[in-house]
VMD Tcl script that builds the backbone (N, CA, C; Angstrom):
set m [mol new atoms 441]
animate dup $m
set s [atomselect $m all]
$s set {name element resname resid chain x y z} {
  {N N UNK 1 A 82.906 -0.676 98.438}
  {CA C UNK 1 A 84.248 -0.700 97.891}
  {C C UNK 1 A 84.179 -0.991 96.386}
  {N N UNK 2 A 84.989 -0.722 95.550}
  {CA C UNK 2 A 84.770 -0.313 94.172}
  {C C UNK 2 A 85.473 -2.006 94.278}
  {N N UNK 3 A 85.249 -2.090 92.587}
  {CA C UNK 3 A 85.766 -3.654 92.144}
  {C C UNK 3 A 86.545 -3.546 91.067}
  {N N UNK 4 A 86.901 -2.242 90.915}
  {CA C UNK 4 A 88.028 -2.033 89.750}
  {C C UNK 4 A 89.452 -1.897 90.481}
  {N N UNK 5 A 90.165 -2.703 90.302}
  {CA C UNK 5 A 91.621 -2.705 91.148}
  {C C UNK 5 A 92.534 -1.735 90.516}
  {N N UNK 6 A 92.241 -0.855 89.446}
  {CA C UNK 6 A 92.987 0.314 89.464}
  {C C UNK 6 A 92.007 1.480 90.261}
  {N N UNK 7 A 91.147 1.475 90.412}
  {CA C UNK 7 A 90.872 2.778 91.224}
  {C C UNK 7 A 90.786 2.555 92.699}
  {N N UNK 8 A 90.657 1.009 92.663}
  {CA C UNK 8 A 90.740 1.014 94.155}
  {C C UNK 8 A 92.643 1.146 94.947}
  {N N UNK 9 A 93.587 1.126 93.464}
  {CA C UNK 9 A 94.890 1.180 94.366}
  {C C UNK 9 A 95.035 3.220 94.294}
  {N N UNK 10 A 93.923 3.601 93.308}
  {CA C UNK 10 A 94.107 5.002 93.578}
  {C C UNK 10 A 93.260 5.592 95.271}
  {N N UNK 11 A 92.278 4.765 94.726}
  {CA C UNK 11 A 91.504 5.256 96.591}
  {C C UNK 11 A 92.710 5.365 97.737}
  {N N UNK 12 A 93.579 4.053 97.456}
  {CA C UNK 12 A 94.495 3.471 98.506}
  {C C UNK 12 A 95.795 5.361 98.285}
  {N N UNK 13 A 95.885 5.320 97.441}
  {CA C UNK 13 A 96.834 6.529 97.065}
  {C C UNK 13 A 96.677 7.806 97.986}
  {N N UNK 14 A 94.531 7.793 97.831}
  {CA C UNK 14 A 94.585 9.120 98.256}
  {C C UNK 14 A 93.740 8.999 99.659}
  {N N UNK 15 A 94.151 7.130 100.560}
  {CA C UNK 15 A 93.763 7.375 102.427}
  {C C UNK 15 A 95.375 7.468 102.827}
  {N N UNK 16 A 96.854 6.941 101.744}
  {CA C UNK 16 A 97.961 7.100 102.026}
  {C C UNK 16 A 98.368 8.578 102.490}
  {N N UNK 17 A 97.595 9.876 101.147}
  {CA C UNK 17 A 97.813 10.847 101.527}
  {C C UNK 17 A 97.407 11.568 102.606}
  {N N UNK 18 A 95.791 11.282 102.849}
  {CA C UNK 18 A 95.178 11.892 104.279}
  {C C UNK 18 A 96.051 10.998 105.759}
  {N N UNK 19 A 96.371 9.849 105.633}
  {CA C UNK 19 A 97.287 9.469 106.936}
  {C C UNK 19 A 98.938 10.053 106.844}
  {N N UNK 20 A 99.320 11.454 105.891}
  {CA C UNK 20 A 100.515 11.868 105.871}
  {C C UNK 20 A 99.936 13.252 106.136}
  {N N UNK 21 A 98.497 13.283 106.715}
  {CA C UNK 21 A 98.053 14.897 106.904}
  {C C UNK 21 A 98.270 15.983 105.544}
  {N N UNK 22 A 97.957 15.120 104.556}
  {CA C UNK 22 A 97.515 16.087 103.011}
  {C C UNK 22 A 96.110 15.278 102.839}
  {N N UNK 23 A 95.637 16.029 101.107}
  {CA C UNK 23 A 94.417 15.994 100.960}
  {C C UNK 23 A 94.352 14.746 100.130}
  {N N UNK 24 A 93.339 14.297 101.104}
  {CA C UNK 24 A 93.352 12.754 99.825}
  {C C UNK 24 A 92.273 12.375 98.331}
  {N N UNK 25 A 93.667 12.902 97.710}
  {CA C UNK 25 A 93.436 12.774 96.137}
  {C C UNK 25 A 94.293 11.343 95.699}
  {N N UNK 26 A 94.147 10.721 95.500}
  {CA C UNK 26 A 95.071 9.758 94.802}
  {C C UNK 26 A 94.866 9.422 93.010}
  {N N UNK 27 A 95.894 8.952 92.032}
  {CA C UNK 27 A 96.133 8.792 91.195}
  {C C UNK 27 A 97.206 7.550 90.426}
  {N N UNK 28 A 96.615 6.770 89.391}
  {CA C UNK 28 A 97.037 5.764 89.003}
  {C C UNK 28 A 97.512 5.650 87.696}
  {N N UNK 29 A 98.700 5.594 87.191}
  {CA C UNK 29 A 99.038 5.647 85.853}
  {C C UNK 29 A 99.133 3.952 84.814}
  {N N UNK 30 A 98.253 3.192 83.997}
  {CA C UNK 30 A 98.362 1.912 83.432}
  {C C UNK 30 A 98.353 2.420 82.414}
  {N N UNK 31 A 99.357 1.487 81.879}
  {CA C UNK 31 A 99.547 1.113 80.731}
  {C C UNK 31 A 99.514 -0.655 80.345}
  {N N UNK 32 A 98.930 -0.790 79.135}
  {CA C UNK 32 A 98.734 -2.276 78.751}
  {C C UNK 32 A 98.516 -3.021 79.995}
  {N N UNK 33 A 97.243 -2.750 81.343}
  {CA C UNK 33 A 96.718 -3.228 82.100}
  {C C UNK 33 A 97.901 -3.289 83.173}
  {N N UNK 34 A 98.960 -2.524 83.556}
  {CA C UNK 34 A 99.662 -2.658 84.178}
  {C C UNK 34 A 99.845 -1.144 84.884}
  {N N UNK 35 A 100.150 -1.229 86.263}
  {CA C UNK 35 A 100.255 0.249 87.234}
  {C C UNK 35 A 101.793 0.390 86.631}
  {N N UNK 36 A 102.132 1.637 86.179}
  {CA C UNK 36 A 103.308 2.260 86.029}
  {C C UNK 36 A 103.619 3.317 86.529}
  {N N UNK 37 A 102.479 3.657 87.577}
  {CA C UNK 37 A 103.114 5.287 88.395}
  {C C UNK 37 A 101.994 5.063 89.366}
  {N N UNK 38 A 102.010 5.891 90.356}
  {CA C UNK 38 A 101.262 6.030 91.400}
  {C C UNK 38 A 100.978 7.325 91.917}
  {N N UNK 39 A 100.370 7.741 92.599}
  {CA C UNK 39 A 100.932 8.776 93.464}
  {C C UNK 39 A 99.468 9.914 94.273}
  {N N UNK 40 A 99.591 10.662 94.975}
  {CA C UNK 40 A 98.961 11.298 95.755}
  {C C UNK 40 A 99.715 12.545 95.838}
  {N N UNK 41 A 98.502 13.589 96.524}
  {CA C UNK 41 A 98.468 15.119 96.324}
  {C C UNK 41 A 99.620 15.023 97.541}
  {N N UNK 42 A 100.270 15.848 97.697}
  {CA C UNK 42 A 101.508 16.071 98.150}
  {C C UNK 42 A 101.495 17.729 98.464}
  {N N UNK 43 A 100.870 18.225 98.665}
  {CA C UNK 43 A 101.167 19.805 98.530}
  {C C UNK 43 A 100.882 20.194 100.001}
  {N N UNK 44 A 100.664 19.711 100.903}
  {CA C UNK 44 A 101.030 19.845 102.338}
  {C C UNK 44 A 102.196 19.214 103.037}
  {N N UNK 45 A 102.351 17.982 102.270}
  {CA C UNK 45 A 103.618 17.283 102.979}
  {C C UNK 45 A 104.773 17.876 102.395}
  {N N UNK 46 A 104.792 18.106 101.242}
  {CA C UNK 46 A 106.002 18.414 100.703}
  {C C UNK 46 A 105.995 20.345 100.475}
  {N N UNK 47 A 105.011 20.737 100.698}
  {CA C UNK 47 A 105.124 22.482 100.710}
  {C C UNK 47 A 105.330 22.593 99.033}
  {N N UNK 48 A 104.455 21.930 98.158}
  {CA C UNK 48 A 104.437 21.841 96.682}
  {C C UNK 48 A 103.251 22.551 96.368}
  {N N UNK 49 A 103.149 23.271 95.093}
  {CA C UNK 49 A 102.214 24.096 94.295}
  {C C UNK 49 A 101.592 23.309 93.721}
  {N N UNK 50 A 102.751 22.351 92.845}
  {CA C UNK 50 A 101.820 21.353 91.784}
  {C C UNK 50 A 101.761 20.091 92.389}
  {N N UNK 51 A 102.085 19.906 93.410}
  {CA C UNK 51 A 102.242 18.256 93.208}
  {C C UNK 51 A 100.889 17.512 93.695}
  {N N UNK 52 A 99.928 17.867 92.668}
  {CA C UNK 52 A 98.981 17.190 92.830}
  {C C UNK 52 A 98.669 15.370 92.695}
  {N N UNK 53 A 97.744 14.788 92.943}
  {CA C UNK 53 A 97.961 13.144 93.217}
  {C C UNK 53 A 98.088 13.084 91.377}
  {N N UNK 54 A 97.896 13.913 90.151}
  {CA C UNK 54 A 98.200 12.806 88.921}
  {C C UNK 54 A 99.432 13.797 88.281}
  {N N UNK 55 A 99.893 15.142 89.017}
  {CA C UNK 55 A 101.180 14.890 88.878}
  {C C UNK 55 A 102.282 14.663 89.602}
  {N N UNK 56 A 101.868 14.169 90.909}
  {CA C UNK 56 A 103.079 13.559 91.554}
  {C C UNK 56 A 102.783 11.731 90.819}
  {N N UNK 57 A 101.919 11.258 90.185}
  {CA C UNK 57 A 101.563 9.988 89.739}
  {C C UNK 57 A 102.647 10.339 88.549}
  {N N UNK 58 A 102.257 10.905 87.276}
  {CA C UNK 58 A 103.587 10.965 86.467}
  {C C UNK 58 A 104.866 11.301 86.699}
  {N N UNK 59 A 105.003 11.826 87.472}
  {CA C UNK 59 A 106.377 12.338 88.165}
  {C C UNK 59 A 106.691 10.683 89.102}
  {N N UNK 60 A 105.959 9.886 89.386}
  {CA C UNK 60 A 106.855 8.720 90.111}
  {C C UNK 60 A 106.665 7.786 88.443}
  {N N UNK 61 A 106.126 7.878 88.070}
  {CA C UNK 61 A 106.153 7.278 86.341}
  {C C UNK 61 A 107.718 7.432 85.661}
  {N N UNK 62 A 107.879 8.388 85.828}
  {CA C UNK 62 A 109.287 8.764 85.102}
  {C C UNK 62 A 108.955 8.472 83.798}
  {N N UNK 63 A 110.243 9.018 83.213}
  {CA C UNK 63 A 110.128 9.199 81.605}
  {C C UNK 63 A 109.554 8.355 81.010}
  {N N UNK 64 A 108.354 8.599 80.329}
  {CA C UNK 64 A 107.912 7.716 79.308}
  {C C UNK 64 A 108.002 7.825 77.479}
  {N N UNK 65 A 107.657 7.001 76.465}
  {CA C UNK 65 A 107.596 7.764 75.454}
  {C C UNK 65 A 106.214 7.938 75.260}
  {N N UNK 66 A 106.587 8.681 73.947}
  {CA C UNK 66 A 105.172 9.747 73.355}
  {C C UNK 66 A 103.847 8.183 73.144}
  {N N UNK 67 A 104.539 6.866 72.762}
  {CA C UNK 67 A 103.001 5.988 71.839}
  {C C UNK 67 A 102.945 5.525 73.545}
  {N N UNK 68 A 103.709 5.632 74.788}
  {CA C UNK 68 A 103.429 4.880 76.044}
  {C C UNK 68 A 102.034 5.665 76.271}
  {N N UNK 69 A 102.389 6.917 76.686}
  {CA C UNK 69 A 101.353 7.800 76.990}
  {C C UNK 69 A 100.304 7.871 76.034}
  {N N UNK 70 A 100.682 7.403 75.277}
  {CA C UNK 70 A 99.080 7.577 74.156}
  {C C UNK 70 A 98.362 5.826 74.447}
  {N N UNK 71 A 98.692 4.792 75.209}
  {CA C UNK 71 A 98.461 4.116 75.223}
  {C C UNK 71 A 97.761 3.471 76.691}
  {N N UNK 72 A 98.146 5.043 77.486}
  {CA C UNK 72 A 97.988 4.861 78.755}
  {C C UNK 72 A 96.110 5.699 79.279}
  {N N UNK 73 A 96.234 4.843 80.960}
  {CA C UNK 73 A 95.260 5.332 81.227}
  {C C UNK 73 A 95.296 5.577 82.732}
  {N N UNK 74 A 94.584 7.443 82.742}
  {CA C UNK 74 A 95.123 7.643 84.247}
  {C C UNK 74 A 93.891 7.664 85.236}
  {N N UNK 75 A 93.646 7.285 86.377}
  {CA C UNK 75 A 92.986 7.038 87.238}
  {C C UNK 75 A 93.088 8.274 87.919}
  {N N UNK 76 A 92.100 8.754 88.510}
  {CA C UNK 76 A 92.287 9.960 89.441}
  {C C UNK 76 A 90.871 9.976 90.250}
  {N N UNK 77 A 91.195 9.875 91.897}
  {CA C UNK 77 A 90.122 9.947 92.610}
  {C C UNK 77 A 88.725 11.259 92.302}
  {N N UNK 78 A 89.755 12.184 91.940}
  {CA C UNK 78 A 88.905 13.168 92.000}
  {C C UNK 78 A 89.021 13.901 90.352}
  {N N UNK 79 A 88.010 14.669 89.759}
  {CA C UNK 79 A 88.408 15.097 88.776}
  {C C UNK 79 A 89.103 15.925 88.381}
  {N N UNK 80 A 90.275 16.212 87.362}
  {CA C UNK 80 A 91.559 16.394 87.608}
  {C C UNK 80 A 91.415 17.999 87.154}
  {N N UNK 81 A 92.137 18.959 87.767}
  {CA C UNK 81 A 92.300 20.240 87.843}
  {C C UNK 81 A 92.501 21.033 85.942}
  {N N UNK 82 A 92.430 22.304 86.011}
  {CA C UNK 82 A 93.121 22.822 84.966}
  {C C UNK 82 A 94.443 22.384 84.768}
  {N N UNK 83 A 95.819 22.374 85.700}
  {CA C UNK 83 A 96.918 22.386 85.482}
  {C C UNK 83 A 97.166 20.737 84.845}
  {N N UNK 84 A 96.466 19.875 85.719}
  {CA C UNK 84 A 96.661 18.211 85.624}
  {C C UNK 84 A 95.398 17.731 84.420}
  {N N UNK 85 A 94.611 18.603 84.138}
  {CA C UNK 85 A 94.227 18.560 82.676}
  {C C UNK 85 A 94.971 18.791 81.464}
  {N N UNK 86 A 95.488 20.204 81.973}
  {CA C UNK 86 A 96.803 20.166 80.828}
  {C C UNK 86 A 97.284 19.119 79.979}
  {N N UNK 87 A 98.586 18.799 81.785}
  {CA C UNK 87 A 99.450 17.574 81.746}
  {C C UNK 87 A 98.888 16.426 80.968}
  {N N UNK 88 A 97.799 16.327 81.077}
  {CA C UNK 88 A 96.582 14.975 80.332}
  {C C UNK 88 A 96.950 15.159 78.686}
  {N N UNK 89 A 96.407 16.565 78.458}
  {CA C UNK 89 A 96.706 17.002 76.974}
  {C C UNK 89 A 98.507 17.218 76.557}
  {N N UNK 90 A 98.807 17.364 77.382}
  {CA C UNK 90 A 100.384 17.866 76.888}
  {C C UNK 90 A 100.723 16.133 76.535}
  {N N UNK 91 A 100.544 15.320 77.230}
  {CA C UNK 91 A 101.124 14.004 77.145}
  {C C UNK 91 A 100.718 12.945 76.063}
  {N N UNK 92 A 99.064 13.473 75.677}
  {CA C UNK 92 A 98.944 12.733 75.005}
  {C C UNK 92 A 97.865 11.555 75.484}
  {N N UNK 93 A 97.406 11.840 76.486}
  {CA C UNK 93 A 96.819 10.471 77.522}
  {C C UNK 93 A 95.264 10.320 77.064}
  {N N UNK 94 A 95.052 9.064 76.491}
  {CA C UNK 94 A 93.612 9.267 76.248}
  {C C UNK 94 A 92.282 9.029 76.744}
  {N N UNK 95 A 92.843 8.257 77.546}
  {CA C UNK 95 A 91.728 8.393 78.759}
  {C C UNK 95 A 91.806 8.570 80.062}
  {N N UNK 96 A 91.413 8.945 80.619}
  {CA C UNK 96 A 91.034 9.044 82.035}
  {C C UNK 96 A 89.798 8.357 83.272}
  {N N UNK 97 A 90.157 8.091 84.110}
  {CA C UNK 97 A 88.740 7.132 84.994}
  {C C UNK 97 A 88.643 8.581 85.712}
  {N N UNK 98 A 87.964 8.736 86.272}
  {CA C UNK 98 A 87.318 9.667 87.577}
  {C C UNK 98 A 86.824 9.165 88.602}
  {N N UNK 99 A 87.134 9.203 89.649}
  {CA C UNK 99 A 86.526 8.470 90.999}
  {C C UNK 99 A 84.830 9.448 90.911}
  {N N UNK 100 A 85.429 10.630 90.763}
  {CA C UNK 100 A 84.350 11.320 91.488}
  {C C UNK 100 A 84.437 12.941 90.801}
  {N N UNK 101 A 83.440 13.853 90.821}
  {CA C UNK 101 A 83.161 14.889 90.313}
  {C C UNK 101 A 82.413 15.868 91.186}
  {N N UNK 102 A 82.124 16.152 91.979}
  {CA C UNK 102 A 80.428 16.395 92.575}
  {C C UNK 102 A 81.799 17.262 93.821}
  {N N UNK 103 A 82.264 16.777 94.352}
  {CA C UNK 103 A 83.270 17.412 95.351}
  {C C UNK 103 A 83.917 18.627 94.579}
  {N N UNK 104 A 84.407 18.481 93.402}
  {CA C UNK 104 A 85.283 19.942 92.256}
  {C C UNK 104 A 85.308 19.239 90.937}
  {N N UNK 105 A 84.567 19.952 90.150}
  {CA C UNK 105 A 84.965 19.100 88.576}
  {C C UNK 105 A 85.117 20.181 87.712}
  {N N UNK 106 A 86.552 19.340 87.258}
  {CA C UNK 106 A 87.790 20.056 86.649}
  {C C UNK 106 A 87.125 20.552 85.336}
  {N N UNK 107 A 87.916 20.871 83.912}
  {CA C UNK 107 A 87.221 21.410 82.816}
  {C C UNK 107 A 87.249 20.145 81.850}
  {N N UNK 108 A 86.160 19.208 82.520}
  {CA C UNK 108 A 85.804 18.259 81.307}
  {C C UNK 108 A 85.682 18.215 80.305}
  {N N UNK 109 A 84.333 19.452 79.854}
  {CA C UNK 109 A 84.007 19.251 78.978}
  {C C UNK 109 A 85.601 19.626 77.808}
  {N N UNK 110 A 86.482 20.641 78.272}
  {CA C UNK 110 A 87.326 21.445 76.976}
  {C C UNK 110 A 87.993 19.916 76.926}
  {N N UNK 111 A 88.389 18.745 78.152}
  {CA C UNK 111 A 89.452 18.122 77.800}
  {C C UNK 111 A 88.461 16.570 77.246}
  {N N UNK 112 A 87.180 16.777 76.985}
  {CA C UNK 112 A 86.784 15.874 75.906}
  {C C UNK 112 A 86.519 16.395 74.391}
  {N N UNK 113 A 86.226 17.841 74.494}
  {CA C UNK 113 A 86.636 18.311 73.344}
  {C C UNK 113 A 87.904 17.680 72.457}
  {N N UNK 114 A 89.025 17.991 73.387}
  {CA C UNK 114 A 90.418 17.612 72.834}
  {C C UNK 114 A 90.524 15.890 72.202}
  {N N UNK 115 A 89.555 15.411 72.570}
  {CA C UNK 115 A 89.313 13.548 72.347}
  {C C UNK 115 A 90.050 13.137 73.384}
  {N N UNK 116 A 89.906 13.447 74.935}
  {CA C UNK 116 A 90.066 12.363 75.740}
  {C C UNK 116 A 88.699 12.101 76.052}
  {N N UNK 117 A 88.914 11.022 76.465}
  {CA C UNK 117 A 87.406 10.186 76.675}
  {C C UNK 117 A 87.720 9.747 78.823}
  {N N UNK 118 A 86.497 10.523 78.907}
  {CA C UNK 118 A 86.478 10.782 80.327}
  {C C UNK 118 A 85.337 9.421 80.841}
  {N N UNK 119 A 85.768 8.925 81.913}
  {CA C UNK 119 A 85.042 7.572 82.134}
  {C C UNK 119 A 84.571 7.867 83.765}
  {N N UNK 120 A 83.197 8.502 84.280}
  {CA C UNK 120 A 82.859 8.968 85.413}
  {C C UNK 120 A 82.104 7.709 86.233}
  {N N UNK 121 A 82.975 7.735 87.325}
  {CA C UNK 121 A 82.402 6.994 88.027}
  {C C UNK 121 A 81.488 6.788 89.157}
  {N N UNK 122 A 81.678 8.357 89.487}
  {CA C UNK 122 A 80.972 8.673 90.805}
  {C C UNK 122 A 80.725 7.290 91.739}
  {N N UNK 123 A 82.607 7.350 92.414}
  {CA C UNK 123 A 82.414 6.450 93.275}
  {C C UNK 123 A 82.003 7.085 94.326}
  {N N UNK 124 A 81.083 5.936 95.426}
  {CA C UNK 124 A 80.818 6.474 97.054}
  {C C UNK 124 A 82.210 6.780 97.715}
  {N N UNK 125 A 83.025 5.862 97.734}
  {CA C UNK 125 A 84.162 5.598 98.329}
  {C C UNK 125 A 84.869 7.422 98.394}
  {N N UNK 126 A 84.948 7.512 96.876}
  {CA C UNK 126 A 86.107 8.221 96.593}
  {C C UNK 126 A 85.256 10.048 96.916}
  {N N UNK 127 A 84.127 10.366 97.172}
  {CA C UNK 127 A 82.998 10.956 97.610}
  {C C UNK 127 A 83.212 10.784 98.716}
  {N N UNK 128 A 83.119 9.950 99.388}
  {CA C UNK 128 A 82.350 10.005 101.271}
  {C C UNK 128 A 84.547 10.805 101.723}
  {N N UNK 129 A 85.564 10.260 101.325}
  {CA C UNK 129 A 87.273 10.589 101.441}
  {C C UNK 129 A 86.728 12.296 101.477}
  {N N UNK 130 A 86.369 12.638 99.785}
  {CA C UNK 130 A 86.840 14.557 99.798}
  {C C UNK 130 A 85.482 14.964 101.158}
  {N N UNK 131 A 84.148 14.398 100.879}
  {CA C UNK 131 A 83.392 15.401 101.381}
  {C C UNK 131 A 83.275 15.157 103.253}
  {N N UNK 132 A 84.142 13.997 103.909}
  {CA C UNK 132 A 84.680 14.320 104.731}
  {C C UNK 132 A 85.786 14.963 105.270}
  {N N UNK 133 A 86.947 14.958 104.486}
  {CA C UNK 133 A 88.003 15.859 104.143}
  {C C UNK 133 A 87.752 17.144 104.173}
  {N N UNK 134 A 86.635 17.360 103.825}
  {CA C UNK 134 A 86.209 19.100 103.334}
  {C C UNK 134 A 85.783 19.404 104.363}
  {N N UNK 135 A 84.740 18.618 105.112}
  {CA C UNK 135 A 84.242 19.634 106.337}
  {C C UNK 135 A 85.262 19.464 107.558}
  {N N UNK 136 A 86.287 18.261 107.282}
  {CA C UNK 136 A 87.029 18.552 108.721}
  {C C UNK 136 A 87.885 19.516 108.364}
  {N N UNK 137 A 88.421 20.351 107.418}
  {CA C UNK 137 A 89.194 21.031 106.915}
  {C C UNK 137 A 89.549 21.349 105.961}
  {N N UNK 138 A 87.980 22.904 106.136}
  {CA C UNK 138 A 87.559 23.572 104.676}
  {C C UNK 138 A 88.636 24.725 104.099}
  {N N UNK 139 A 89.323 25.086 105.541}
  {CA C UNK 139 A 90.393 26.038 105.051}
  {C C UNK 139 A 91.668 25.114 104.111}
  {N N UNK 140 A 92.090 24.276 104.941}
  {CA C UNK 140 A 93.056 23.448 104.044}
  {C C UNK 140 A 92.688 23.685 102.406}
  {N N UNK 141 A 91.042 23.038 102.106}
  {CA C UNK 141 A 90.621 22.697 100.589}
  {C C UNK 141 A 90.631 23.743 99.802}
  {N N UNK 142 A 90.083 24.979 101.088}
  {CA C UNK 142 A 89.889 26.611 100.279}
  {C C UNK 142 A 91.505 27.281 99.488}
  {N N UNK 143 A 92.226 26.788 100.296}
  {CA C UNK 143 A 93.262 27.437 100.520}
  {C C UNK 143 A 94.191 26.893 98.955}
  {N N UNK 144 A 93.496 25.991 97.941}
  {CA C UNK 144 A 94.368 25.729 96.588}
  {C C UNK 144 A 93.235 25.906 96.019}
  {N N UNK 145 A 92.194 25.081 95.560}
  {CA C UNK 145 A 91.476 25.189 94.461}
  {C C UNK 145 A 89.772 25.015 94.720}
  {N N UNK 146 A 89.906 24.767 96.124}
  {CA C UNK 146 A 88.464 24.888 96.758}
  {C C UNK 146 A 87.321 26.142 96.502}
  {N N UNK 147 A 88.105 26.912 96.424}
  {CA C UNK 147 A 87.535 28.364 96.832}
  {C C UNK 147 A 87.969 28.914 95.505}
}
mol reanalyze $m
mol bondsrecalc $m
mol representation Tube
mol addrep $m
């Protein structure tokens, strides 16, 4: 079990999502050492395109301003997609934790180009969640960004 209590309330994010029968990704939004959003991949429960675990995490964040997000830091079990890389750059966010990489890793390198500073953790925890996830249900994973 990890000993960082923001990734471990993201782990918690993304066994919330696999016990709602979605994929467990979870995601943590702090600012000034404090959780200000939460959230998990949602795109089976809710029949969503995007609502992946770090943007259904800013989306339960609600409006922030521009120096919040530049001050913030987002947690994400898994490493975060093209679209939720974006969102990273559109907002302004300068760092990021990573549970894990080795299961799908997103386009790091362009979004450290940009000066976010990517912090890899290659947790077991957040590893043993996708790559059991994956073999009990490879079509589910294939079926967005797996494949």
């Amino acid at each position: 079990m990890t000993t960082d209590p923001f990734m471990q309330a993201a782990i918690e994010e993304a066994q919330k999502g696999l016990g709602e029968g979605g994929i467990p990704i979870g995601s943590i939004l702090v600012i000034d050492g404090k959780i200000v959003g939460r959230g998990h991949n949602q795109r089976v429960q809710k029949g969503s395109c995007v609502l992946h675990a770090e943007m259904d995490c800013l989306e339960n964040a609600g409006r922030l301003k521009a120096s919040d997000y530049r001050r913030a830091t987002l947690y994400s079990t898994l490493s975060p997609c093209d679209m939720c890389s974006g969102t990273i750059l559109l907002y302004g966010i300068k760092k990021v934790v990573i549970g894990e990489n080795r299961t799908f890793k997103g386009p790091e390198e362009y979004v450290r180009s940009r000066g976010v500073e990517l912090d890899l953790r290659d947790d077991a925890q957040c590893r043993e969640l996708m790559q059991t996830f994956i073999a009990r249900q490879p079509e589910l994973w294939n079926e967005d960004i797996g494949e």
